[in-house]
C-alpha positions in Angstrom: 131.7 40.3 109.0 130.8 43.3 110.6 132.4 44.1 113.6 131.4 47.0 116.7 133.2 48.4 119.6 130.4 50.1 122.2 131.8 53.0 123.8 129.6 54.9 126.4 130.4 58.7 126.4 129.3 60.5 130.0 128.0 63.7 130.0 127.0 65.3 133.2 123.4 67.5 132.7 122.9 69.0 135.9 124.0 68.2 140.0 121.2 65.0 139.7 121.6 64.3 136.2 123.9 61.9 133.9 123.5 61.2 130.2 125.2 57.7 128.9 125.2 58.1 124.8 125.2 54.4 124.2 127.7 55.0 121.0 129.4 52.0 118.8 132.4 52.4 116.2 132.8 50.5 113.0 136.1 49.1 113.1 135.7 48.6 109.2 135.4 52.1 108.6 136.4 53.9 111.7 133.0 55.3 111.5 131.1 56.6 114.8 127.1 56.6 115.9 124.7 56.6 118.6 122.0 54.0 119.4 120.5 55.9 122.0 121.3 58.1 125.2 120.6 57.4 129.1 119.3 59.3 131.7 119.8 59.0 134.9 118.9 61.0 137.7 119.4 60.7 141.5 118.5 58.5 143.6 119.3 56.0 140.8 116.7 53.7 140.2 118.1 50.5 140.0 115.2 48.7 138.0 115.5 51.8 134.9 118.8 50.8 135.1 118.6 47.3 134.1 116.0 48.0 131.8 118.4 50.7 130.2 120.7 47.5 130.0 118.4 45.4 128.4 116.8 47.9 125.8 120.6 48.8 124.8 121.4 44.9 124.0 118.0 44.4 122.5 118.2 47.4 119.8 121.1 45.7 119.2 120.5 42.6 118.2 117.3 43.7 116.4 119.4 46.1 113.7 122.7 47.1 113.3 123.5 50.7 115.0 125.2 51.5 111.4 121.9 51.1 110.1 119.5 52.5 112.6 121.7 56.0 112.3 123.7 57.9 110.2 127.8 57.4 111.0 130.4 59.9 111.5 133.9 60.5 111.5 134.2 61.5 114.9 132.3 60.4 118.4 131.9 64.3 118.9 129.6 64.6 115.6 127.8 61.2 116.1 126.4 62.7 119.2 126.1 66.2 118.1 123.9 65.0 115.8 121.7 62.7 118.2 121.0 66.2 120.4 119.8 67.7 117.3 117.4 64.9 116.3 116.7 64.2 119.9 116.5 67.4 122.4 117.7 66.9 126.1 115.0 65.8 128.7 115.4 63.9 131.8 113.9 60.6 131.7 114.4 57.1 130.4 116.3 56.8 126.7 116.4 58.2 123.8 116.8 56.0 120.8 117.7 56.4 116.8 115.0 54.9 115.1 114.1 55.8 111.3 
């Protein structure tokens, strides 16, 4: 058994703007990734916001975040390496898929 620990990680873009990286942790392995990232902007539109909800619980349950992204040792390279594969823009998610 495989288990998770989500851990949302905040970053603030700009005076409007907020990123959620939607990040998990192996316990197993100690082992960092992250599924997707957030953005919100204001006025906060509450419907994008569940639907954020709802797409973070479905990615889930369709594969395993250890398996839709590469892990890392720390939180700080997991997303690291999501900006890299996935540049900044305002709007919606970004998500790992391969």
């Amino acid at each position: 058994m495989i288990l998770y620990r989500s851990i949302d990680v905040w970053q603030i873009l700009d005076p409007r703007t907020l990123i959620r990286y939607r990040c998990f942790q192996v316990l197993q392995s100690d082992r960092y990734c992250v599924q997707s990232a957030d953005f919100y902007t204001l006025p906060i539109d509450e419907r994008q916001a569940r639907s954020l909800e709802t797409q973070f619980l479905d990615l889930l349950i369709e594969e395993a975040p250890d398996r839709r992204t590469t892990t890392f040792a720390s939180l700080e390279e997991a997303i690291a390496h999501h900006d890299k594969e996935f540049p900044k823009k305002k709007g919606g998610s970004l998500t790992n898929f391969r």
